[in-house]
Wavefront OBJ file of the C-alpha trace (Angstrom):
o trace
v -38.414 38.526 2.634
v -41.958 38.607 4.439
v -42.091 40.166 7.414
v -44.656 38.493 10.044
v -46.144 39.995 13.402
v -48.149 37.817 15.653
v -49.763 40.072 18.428
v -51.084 37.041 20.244
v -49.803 34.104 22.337
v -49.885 31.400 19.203
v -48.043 27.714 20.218
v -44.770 26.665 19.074
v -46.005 24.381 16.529
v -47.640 27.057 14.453
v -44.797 29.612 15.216
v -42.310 26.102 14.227
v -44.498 26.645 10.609
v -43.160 29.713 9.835
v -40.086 29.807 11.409
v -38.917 27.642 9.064
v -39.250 29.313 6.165
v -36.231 31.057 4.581
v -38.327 33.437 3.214
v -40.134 34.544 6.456
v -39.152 37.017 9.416
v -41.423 36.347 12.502
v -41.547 39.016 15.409
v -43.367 37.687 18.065
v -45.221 40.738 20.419
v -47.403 39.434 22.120
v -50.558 41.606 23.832
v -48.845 44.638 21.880
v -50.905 48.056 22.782
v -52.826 49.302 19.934
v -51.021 52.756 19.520
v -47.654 50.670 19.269
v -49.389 48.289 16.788
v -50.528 50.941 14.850
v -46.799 52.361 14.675
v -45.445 49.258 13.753
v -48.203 47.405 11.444
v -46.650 49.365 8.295
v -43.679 47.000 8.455
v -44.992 43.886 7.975
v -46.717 41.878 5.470
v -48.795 39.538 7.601
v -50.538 39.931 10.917
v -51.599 36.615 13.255
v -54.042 37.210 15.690
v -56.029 35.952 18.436
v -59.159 37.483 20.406
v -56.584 39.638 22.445
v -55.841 42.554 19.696
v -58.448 44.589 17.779
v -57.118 44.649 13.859
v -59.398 48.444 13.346
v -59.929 50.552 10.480
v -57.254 52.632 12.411
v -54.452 50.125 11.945
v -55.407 48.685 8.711
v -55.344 52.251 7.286
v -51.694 52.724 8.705
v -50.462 49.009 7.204
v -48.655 49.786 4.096
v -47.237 46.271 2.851
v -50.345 44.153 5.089
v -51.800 41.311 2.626
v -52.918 39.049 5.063
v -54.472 39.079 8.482
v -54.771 35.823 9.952
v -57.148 34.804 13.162
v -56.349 31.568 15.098
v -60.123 31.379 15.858
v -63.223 30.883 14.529
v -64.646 34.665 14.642
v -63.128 37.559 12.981
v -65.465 39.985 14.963
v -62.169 41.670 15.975
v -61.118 42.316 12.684
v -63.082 45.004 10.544
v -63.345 43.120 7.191
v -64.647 46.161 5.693
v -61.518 47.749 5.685
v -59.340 44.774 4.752
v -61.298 44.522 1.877
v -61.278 47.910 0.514
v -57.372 47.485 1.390
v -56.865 44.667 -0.821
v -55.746 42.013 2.595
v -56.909 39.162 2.993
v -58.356 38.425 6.411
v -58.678 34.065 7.464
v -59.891 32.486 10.094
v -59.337 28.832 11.395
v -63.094 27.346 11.504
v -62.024 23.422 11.932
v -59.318 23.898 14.498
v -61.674 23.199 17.436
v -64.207 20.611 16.113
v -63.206 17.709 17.873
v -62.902 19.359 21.283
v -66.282 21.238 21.316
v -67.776 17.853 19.857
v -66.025 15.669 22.459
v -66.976 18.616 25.422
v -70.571 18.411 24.164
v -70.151 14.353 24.953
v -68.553 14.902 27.974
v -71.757 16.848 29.309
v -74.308 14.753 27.899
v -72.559 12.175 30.143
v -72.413 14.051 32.868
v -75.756 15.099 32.773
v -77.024 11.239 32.311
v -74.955 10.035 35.526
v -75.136 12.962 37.764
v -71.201 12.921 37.887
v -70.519 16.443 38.980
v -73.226 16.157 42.269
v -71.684 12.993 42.956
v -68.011 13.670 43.040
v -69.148 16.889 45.130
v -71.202 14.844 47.556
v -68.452 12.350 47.946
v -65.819 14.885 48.705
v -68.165 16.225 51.413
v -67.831 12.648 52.926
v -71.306 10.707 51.693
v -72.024 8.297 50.485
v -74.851 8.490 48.363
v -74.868 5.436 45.881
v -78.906 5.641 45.276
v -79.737 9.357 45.192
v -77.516 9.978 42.073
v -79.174 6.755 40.435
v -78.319 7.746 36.652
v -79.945 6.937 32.747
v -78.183 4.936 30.006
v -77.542 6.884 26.917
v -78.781 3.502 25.086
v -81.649 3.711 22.671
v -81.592 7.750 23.215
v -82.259 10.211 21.059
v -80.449 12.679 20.390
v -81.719 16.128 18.648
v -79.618 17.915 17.133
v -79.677 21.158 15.947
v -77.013 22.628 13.438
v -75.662 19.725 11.667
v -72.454 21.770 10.378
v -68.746 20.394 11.542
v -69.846 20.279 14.873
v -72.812 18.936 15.212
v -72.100 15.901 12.601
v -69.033 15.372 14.873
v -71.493 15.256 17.791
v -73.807 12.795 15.900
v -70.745 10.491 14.887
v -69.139 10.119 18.511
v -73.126 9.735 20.348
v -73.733 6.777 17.885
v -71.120 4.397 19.067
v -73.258 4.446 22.528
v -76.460 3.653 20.442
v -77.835 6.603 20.285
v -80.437 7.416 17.739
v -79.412 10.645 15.392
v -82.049 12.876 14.468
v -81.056 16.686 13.340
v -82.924 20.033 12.345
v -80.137 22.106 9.764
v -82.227 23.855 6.801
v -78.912 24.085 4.903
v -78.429 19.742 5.030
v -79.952 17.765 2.135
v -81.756 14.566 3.936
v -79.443 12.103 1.778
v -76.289 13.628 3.113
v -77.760 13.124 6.736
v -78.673 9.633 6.109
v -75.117 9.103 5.450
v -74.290 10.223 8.873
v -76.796 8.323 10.287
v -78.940 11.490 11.328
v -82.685 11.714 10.112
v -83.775 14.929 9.228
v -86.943 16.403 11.485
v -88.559 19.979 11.753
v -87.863 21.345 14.704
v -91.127 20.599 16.693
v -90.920 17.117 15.760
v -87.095 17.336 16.949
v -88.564 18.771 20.228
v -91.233 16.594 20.833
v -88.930 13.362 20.235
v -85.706 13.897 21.770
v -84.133 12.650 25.575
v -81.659 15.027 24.677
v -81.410 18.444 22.578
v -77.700 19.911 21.744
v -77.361 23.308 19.603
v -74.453 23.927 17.432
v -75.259 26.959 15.414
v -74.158 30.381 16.208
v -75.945 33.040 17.686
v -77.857 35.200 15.132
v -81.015 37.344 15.222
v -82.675 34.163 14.166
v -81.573 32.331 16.668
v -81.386 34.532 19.673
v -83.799 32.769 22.290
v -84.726 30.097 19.635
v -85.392 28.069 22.192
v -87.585 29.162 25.333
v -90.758 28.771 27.238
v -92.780 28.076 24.179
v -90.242 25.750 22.851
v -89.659 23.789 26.373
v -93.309 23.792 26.846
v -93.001 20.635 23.716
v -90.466 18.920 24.948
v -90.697 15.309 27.064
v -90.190 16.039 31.196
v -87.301 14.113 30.842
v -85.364 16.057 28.226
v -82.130 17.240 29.115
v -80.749 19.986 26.859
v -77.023 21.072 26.313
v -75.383 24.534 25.096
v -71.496 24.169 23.718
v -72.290 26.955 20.950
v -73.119 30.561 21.867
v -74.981 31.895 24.907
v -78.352 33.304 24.884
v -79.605 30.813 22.175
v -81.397 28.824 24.804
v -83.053 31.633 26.993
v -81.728 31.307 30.620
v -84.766 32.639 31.899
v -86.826 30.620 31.085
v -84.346 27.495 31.158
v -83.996 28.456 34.966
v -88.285 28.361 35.083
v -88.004 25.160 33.552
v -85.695 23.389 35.809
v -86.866 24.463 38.824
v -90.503 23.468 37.959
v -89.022 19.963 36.903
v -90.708 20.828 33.633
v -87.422 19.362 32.146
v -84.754 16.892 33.336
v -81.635 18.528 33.195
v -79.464 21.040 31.304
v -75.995 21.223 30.851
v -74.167 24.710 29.627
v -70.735 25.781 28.620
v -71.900 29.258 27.295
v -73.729 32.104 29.016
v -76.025 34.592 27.646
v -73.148 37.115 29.426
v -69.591 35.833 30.063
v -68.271 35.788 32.988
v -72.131 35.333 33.912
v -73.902 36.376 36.788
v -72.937 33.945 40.081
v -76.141 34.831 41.830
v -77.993 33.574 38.638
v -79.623 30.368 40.251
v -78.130 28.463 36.982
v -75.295 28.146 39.501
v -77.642 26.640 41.987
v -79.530 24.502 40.959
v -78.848 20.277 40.878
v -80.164 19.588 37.772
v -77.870 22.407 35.844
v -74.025 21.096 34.658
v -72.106 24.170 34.568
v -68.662 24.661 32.809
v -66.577 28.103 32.138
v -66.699 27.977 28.178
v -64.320 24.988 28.109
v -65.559 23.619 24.714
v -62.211 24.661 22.929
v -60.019 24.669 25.528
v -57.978 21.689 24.820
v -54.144 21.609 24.488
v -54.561 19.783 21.149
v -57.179 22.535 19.668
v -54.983 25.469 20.525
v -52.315 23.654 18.663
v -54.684 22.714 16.014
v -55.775 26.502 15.324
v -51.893 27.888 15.368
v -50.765 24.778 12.830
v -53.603 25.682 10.712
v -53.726 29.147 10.693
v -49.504 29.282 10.102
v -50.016 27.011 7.199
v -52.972 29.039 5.698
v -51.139 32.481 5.783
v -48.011 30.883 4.563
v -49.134 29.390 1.541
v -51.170 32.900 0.939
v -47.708 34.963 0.967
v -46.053 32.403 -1.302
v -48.811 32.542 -3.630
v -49.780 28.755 -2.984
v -53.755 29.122 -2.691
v -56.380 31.221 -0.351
v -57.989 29.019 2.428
v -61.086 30.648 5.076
v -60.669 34.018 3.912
v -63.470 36.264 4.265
v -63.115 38.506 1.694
v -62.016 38.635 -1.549
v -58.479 38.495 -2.435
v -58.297 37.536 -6.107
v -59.891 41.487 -6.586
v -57.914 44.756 -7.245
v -58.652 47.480 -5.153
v -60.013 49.344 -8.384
v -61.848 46.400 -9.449
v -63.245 45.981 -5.969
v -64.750 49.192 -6.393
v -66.679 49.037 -9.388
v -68.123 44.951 -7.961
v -68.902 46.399 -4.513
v -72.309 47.920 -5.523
v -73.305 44.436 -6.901
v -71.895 42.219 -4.140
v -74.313 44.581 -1.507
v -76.940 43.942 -3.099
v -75.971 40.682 -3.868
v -75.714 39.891 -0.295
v -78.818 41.350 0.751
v -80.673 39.565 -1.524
v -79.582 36.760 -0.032
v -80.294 37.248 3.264
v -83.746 38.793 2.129
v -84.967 35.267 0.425
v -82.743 32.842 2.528
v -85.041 34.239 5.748
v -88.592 34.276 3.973
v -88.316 30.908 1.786
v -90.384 27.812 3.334
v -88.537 24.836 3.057
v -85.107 22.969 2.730
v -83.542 24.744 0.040
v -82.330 22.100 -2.867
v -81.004 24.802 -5.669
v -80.749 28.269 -5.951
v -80.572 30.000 -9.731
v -78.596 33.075 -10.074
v -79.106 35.195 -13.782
v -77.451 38.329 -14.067
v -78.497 40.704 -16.972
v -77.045 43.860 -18.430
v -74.160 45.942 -17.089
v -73.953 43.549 -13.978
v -72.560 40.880 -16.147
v -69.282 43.340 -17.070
v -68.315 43.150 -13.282
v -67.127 39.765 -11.763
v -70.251 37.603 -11.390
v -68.377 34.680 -9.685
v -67.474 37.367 -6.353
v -71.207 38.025 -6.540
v -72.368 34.574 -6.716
v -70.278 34.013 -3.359
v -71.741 37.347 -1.694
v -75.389 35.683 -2.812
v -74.196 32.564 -1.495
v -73.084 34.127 1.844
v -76.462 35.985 2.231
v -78.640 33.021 1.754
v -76.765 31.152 4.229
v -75.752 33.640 6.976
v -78.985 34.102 8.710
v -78.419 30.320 10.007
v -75.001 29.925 10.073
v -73.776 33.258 10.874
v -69.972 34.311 11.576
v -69.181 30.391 10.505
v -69.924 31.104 6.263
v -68.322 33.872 4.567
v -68.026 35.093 1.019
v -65.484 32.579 0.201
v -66.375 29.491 1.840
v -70.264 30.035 1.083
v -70.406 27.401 -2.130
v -68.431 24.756 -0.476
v -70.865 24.949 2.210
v -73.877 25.030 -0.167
v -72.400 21.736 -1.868
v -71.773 20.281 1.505
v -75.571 20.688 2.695
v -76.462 19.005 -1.023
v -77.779 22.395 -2.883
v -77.042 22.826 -6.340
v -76.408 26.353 -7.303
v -75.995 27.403 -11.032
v -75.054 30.744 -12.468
v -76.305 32.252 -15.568
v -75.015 35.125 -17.395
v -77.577 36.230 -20.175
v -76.983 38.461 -23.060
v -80.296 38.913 -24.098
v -81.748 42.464 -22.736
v -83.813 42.565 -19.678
v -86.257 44.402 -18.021
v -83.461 46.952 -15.928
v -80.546 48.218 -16.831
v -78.558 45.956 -14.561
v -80.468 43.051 -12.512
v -79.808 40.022 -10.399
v -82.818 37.234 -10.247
v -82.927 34.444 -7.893
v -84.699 31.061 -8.434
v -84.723 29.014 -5.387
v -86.277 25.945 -5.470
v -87.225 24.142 -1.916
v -89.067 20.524 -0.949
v -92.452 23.152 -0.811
v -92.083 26.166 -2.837
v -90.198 27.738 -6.020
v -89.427 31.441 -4.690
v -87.991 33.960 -7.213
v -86.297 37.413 -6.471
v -85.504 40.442 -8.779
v -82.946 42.926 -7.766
v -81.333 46.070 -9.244
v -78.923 48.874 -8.799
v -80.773 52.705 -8.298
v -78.606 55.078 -10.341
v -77.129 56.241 -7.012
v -76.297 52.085 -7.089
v -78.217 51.712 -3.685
v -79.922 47.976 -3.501
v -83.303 47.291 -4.383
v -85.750 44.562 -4.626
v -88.167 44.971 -7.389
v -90.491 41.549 -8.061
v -90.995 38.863 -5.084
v -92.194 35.827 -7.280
v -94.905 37.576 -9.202
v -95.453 41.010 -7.746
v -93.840 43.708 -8.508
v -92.517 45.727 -6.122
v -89.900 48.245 -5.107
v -88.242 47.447 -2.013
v -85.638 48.632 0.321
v -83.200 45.461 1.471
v -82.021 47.483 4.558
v -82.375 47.063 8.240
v -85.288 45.665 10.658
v -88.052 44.730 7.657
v -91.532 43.580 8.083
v -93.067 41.495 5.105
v -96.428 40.967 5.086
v -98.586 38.779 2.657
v -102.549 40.173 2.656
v -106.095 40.233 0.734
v -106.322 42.951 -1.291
v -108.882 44.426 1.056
v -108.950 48.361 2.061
v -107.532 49.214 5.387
v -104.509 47.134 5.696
v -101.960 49.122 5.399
v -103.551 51.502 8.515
v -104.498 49.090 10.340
v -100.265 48.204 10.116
v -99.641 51.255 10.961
v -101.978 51.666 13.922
v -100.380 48.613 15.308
v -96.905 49.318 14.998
v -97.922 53.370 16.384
v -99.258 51.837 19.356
v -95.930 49.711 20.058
v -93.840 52.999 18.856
v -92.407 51.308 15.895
v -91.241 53.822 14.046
v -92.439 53.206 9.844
v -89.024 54.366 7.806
v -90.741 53.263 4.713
v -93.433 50.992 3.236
v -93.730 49.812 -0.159
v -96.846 47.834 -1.719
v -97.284 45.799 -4.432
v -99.957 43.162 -6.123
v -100.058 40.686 -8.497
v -103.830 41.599 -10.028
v -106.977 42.988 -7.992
v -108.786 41.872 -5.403
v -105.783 39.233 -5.578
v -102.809 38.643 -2.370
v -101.032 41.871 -2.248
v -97.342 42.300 -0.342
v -96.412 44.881 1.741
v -92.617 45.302 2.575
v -92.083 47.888 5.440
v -88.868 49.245 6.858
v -88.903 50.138 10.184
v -86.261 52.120 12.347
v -86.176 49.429 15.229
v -86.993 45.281 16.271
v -90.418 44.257 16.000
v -91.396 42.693 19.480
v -93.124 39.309 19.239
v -96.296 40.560 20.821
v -96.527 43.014 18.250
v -96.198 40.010 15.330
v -98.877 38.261 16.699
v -101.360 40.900 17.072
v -100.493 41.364 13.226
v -101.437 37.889 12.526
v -104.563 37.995 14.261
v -105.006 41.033 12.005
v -108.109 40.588 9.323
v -107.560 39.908 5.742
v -103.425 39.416 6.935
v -102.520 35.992 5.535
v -98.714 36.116 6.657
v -96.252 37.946 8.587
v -92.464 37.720 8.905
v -89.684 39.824 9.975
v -86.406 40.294 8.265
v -82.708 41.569 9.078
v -80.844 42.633 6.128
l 1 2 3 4 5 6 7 8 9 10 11 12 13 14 15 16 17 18 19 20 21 22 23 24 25 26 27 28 29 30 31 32 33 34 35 36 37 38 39 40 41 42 43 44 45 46 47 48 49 50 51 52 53 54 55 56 57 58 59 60 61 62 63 64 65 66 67 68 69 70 71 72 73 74 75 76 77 78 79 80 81 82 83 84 85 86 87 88 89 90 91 92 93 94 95 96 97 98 99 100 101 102 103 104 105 106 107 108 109 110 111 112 113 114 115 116 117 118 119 120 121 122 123 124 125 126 127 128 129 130 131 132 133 134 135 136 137 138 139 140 141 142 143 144 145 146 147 148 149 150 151 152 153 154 155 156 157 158 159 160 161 162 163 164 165 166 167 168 169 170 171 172 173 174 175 176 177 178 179 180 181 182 183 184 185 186 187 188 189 190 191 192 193 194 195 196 197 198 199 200 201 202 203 204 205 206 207 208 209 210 211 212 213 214 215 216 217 218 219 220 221 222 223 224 225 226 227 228 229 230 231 232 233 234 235 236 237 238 239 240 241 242 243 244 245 246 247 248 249 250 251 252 253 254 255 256 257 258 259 260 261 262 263 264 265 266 267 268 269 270 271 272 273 274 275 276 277 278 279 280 281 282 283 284 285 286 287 288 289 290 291 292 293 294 295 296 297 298 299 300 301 302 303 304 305 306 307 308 309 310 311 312 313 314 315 316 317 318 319 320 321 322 323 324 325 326 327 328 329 330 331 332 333 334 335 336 337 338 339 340 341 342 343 344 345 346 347 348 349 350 351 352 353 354 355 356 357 358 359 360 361 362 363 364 365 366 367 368 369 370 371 372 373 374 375 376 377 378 379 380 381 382 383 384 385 386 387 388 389 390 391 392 393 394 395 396 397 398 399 400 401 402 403 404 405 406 407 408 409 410 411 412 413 414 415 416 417 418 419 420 421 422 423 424 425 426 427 428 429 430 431 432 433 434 435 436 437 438 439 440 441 442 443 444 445 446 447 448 449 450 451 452 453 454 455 456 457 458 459 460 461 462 463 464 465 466 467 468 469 470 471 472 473 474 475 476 477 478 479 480 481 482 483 484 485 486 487 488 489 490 491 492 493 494 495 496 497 498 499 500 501 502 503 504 505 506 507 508 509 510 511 512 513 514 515 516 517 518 519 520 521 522 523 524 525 526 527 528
């Protein structure tokens, strides 16, 4: 007999799921206080969640007979994974429940924003009538940017061409054939910019994409762009989106997300004609919340009965003594990862994984995923994880292909990454210290030793004197505080790279005074 807790308010169809199974005991409490949860959590072998209860290190430590978690949700930010892992539970999420609403939501605002619905039903039920000032555009012969072309944003693409809309889409992670079969064309994202009537985002909000798209950005775009938010808050900068709109610089915008939620009322976002406003509505559908309890009941049912792992985000098929000995290698791994899959140029078409020496003992197919995972996650964020990561890759059209070698290389244990793009081959050694802390030793053809850790700053340069103090100068003078630097050359007199770790963000102003720094050829900051 499994014993089941769900903490959260989950509908009766998902609660239906387990209920009838002979084999399962379901207690339903729902908004249960943590200190009672923690009391109780040692009884039961699953947990189903919401956004509502915070699944900490705390409880997870007191859980005795816990093997899965489950989250009817997309996030798992209120579940520390960490400890799960170490635990040996598998923690799942539900990341297709609520495609179809956000998609349709997305729709519903584009509309909106295109016939000036919302300041016409309000001007109507103020008693006017105002047929010619809310004079509207047809969607017709449109076209529609959009960027993130995961679940979401394909859905999006699908429903906007049945209104003759033209598809064209910015995801770094999409081959161009797979796109054509959707009927999206692939752009960069200035073209994207430059081109669209309207711009939709449907990526999550990252360090990479924080602000992705302000002044600088809008300052592209056609005056009668209108752009649309159903993802995260904050990736289109409300400052400058206000600026914008009140200048008449763009058409319109339309947002369901807020850089803060519940957002400021006195923002003028809330005041402005040309601004469709909605309370994060883009899941809130009877038929999604249904959607995320059938799914997630079926997924943590068929992982008690042994019948397959679905949207986990660890790694259940490992021991908690085999975990140990792989989590050295699936750090760095990871980091890797996120270190090339944030300074490669290009759409990524394969990546090449060879492990050599004592790495190749340890289970290479978790670390493939945890490479997999880093490459991806500085675009896709919370939506990837170690599991899902090579579905995702074949998805987007990238090959990936794993190599275990016997012959004897030039560490004691190393990972190497070949990643081919449409405009570069980029390579990537890594090892294990003997204290088994991560680090990066050769970046193509340089060799180097690097520290994959925190706020980075990589820097391509002539091999010219006074670089690396004229670097430091700069970052003095915006107190940026140099943790490290590391240098490294291919011959002399040749372009040299200079990794440095520093203890906080880089601010923009900073990177472009580096830029306009002599003999400095490139300059990009990295979050590992």
């Amino acid at each position: 007999m499994f014993k089941i807790l769900v903490s959260d308010k989950l509908e009766k169809e998902g609660l239906d799921i387990l209920a009838a199974e002979k084999e399962f005991k379901v207690d339903c409490k729902f908004g249960i206080a943590p200190a009672e949860l923690k009391a109780i959590v040692k009884d039961y072998d699953a947990l189903i969640v919401r956004s509502g209860t915070q699944v900490t290190a705390d409880i997870i430590a007191a859980s005795q007979k816990l093997k899965v978690i489950g989250r009817a949700g997309v996030g798992l930010d209120n579940v520390d994974l960490a400890a799960a892992t170490k635990k040996g539970i598998v923690a799942m999420n539900t990341p297709s429940g609520n495609t179809t609403a956000t998609a349709e939501h997305t729709v519903s605002l584009i509309l909106a924003l295109s016939r000036n619905i919302p300041q016409a039903v309000a001007s109507l039920k103020a008693g006017h009538w105002e047929r010619s000032k809310f004079t509207g555009i047809e969607l017709y012969g449109k076209v529609l940017g959009i960027i993130g072309l995961g679940r979401i944003g394909s859905t999006v693409a699908k429903m906007v061409q049945g209104f003759g809309v033209k598809t064209i889409g910015f995801d770094p992670y999409l081959s161009a054939d797979i796109a054509a079969k959707n009927g999206i064309q692939l752009v960069d994202l200035k073209t994207l910019y430059k081109t669209s009537d309207y711009i939709t985002v449907h990526i999550p909000k990252t360090d990479e994409t924080s602000h992705m798209i302000g002044a600088e950005q809008i300052a592209m775009m056609k005056k009668t762009v209108r752009l649309i938010n159903c993802a995260r808050g904050g990736i289109i900068d409300e400052k400058a989106l206000v600026q914008a709109l009140k200048d008449k610089r763009i058409a319109g915008a339309a947002l369901d997300v807020y850089e803060a939620e519940p957002p400021d009322f006195k923002s003028e976002l809330f005041k402005l004609d040309n601004c469709v406003t909605t309370p994060h509505l883009g899941a809130a559908t009877s038929e999604a919340q249904v959607n995320v309890a059938i799914e997630i009941a079926q997924a943590v049912k068929d992982a008690l009965l042994g019948r397959g792992i679905r949207n986990a985000a660890n790694f259940p098929s490992l021991s908690e003594e085999a975990y140990k000995g792989v989590e050295p290698y699936l750090n760095l791994g990871e980091r890797m990862g996120k270190f090339a899959g944030q300074l490669v140029q290009g759409r990524i078409a394969s990546v090449k994984i060879i492990y050599s020496g004592t790495v190749t003992k340890q289970n290479v197919a978790a670390i493939t995923m945890a490479v997999a995972k880093g490459i991806l996650s500085p675009v896709l964020g919370e939506t990837v994880n170690s599991v899902n990561a090579l579905n995702m890759m074949k998805d987007r059209g990238i090959a990936i292909q794993e190599i275990v070698s016997s012959a004897e290389g030039e560490y004691v244990n190393s990972i190497a990454l070949d990643i081919a793009t449409d405009k570069e081959t980029f390579a990537l050694l890594g090892t294990l210290t003997s204290n088994k802390q991560p680090r990066i030793v050769k970046i193509n053809n340089v060799y180097i030793e690097a520290v994959p850790a925190g706020h980075i700053l990589f820097i391509n340069n002539n091999d010219k004197p006074g670089i690396v103090g004229a670097i430091g100068t700069i970052l003095a003078e915006a107190k940026v505080n140099i943790a490290g630097i590391t240098l490294g050359r291919e011959n002399q007199q040749g372009v040299a790279v200079s990794v440095v770790n520093v203890d906080s963000e880089i601010p923009e102003s900073v990177i472009s005074q580096l830029r306009k720094t002599k003999n400095i050829l490139f300059v990009k900051t990295i979050k590992v």
